[in-house]
C-alpha positions in Angstrom: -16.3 -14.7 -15.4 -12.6 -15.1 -15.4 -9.7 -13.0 -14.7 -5.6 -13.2 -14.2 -5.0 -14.3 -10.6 -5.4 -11.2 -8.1 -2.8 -8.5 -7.5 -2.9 -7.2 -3.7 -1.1 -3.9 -3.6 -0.8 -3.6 0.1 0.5 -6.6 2.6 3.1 -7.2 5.1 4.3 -10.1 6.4 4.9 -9.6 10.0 7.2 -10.3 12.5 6.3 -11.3 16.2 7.9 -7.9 17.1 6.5 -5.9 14.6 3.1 -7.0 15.7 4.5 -6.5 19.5 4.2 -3.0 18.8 2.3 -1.1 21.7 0.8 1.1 18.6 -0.5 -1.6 17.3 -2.7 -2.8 20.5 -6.4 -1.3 18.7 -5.6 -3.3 15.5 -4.4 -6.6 18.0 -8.0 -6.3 19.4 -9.6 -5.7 16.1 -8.0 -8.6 14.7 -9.0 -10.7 17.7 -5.3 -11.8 18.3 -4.6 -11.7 22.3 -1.0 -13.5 22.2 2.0 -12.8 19.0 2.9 -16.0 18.3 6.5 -16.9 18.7 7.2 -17.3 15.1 5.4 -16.5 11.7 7.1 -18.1 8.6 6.3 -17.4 4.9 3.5 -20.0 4.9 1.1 -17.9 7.0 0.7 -15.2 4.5 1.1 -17.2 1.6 -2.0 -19.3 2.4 -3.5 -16.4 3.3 -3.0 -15.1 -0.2 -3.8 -18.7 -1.3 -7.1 -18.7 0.1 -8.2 -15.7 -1.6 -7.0 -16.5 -4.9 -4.4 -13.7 -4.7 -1.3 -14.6 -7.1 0.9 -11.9 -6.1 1.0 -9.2 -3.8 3.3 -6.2 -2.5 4.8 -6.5 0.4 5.9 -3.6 2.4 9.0 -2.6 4.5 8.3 -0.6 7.5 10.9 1.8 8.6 10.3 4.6 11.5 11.9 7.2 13.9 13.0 4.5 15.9 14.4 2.5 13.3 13.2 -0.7 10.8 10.1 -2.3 12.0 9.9 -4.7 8.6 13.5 -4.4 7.2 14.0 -3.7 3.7 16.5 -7.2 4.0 13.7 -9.5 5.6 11.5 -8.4 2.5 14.1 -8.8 -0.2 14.8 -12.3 1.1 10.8 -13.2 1.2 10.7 -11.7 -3.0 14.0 -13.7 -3.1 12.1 -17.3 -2.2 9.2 -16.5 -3.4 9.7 -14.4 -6.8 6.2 -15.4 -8.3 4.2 -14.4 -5.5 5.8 -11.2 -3.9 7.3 -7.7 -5.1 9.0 -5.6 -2.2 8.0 -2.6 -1.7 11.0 -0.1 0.0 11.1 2.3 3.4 13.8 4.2 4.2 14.9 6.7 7.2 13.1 10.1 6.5 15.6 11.9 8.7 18.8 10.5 6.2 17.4 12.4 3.0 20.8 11.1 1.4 21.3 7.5 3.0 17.3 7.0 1.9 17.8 7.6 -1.7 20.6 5.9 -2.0 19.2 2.9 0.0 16.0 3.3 -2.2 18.0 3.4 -5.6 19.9 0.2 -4.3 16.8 -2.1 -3.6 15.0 -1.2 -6.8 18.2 -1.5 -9.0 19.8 -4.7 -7.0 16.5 -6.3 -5.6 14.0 -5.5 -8.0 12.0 -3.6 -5.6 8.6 -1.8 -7.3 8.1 1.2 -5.1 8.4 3.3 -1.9 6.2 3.4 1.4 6.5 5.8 3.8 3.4 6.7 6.7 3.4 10.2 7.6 1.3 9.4 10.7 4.3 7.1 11.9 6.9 9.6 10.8 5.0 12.6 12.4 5.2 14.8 9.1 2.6 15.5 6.1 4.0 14.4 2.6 4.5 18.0 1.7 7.1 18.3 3.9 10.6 19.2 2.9 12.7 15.7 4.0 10.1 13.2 1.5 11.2 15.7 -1.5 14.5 14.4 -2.3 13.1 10.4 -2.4 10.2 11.7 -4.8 12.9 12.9 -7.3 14.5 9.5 -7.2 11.4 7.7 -7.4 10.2 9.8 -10.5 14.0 9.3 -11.8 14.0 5.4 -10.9 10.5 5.3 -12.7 8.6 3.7 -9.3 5.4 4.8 -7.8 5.8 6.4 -3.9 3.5 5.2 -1.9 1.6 6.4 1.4 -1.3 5.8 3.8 -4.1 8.2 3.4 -7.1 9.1 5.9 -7.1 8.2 9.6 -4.8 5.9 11.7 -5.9 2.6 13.2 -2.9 2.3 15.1 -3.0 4.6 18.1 -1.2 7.4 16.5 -2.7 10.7 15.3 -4.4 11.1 12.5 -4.2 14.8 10.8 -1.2 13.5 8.6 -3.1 11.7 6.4 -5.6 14.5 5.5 -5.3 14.7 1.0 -5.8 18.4 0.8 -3.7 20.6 1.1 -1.1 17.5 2.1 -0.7 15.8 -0.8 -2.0 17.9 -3.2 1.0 19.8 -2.8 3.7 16.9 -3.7 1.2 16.2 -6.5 1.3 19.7 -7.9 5.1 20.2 -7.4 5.7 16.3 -8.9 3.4 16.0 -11.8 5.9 13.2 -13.3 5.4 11.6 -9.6 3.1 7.9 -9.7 1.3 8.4 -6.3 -0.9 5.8 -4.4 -2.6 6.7 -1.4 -3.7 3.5 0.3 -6.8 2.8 2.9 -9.0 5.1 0.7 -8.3 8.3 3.0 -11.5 8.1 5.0 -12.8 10.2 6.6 -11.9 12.4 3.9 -12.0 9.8 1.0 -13.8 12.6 -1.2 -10.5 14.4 -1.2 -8.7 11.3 -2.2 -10.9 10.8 -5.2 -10.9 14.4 -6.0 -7.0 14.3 -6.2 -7.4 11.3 -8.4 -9.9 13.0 -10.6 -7.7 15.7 -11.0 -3.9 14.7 -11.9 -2.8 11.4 -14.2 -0.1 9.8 -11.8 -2.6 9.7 -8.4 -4.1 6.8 -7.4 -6.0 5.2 -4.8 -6.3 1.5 -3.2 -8.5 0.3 -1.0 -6.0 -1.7 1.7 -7.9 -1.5 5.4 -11.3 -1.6 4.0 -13.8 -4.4 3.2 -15.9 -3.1 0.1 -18.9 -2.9 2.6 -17.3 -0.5 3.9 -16.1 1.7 1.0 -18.0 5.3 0.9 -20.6 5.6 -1.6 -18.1 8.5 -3.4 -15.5 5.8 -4.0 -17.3 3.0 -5.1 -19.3 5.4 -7.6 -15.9 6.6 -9.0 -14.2 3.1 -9.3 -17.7 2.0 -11.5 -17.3 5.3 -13.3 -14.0 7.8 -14.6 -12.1 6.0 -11.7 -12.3 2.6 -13.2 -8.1 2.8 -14.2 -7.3 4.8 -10.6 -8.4 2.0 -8.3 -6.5 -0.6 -7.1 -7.3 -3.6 -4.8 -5.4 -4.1 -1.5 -6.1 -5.9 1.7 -3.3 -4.7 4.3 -3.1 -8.2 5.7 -2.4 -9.6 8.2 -4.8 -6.6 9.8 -7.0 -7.5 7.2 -7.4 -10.9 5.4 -7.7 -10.7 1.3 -10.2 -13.0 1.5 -12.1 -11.1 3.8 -12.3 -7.9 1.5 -13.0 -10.1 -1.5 -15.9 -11.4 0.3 -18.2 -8.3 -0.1 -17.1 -7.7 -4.0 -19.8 -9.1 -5.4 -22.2 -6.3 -3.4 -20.6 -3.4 -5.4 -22.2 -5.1 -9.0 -18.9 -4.4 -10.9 -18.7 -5.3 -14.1 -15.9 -7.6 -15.8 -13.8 -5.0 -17.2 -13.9 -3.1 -14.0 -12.7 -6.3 -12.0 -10.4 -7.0 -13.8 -9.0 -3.5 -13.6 -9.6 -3.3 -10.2 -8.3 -6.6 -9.2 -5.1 -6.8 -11.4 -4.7 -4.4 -14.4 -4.4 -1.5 -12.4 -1.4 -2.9 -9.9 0.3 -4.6 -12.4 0.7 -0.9 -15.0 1.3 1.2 -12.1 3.5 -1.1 -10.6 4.8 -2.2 -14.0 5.0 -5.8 -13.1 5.6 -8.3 -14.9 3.4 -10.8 -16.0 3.3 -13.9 -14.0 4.2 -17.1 -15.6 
């Protein structure tokens, strides 16, 4: 069985200080890492991706109340080196509804950017809430999928943010033109998640945070079934390796057209990446 080399639709490539972050101690211990090491170049998540036969991946800004934790310049200068392997993904400041879209608009027009991320559990406020609304207008008008975290928080932050329904179901039903992926499957309430992908055309899910061991039995019988186009592969290295949630794949019996949806089709149309040389 072969396919095109792996698309990973959720990865950062992290900074000594990102990783510094006192919210990010649970993951830290997780992740069995005791000391941030001084320096992380492009190499460490590029064999990372390597080793997993990923090809390309999207690699995500990370911007917060307190400012940029991944800047939107560090990743546009990682796509820059690397234009083959990575496509940056945007954040913006959620309190700067104005600053935000234009900042959006300027790194998917100048840089080539393929989407937004924004994490209400970071931010503090659901999706539905009235300061994402102007960036999911320019997302539908720059034609680029927004996307956010979905389910419960690894980091020690609180959780009820990430909750589907009524949450997102509301920016679904007031966006219909709106490409949505909700990323790390939304457990514990990953039936919500599937059911909002069952019921409107532009919501997706990927499975970034979870090894497929660990997918619930609902999500794995909708990605063999009606969900075979809605799924998309992710990892959310460096907290999780690729080749780590590629190791269990095999276990969910999927057949070749599903892979291949699963581990490439699906990111690259959503996305609407080009095809790598």
């Amino acid at each position: 069985m072969t396919h095109p080399q792996i698309i990973d639709a959720w990865i950062q490539h992290p900074t000594p200080g990102f990783l510094a972050q006192p919210m990010f101690a649970s993951l830290l211990r997780w992740m069995g890492i005791t000391a941030v090491p001084e320096e992380i170049p492009a190499e460490f998540t590029l064999a990372a991706l390597d080793g997993a036969g990923v090809g390309r991946a999207l690699v995500s800004a990370w911007h917060g109340p307190a400012g940029p934790l991944l800047s939107n310049e560090s990743v546009a200068e990682l796509v820059a080196a690397h234009p083959d392997r990575f496509a940056g993904v945007c954040s913006v400041d959620l309190r700067r509804p104005m600053e935000a879209v234009r900042t959006l608009r300027r790194y998917v027009t100048e840089h080539g950017f393929v989407g937004l991320r924004l994490l209400p559990w970071l931010w503090e406020l659901p999706p539905d809430d009235r300061r994402y609304y102007p960036l999911y207008a320019a997302c539908v008008d720059l034609g680029v999928p927004f996307c956010l975290q979905v389910g419960h928080t690894g980091p020690l932050m609180p959780s009820e943010f990430g909750r589907p329904i009524p949450h997102l179901e509301r920016v679904a039903l007031d966006f219909p033109e709106l490409v949505i992926v909700g990323g790390h499957i939304g457990a514990p309430w990953t039936e919500e998640m599937v059911f909002l992908a069952r019921k409107f055309e532009n919501v997706y899910i990927d499975t970034s945070a979870y090894r497929p061991s660990r997918y619930p039995e609902g999500l794995v019988k909708f990605l063999k079934g009606r969900g075979r186009r809605k799924v998309l592969f992710g990892s959310n290295f460096p907290m999780l390796a690729p080749a780590l949630c590629l190791q269990d794949l095999p276990s969910l019996e999927l057949d070749d057209e599903t892979s291949r949806l699963f581990l490439h089709d699906n990111a690259q149309r959503v996305f609407r990446l080009a095809e790598s040389s």
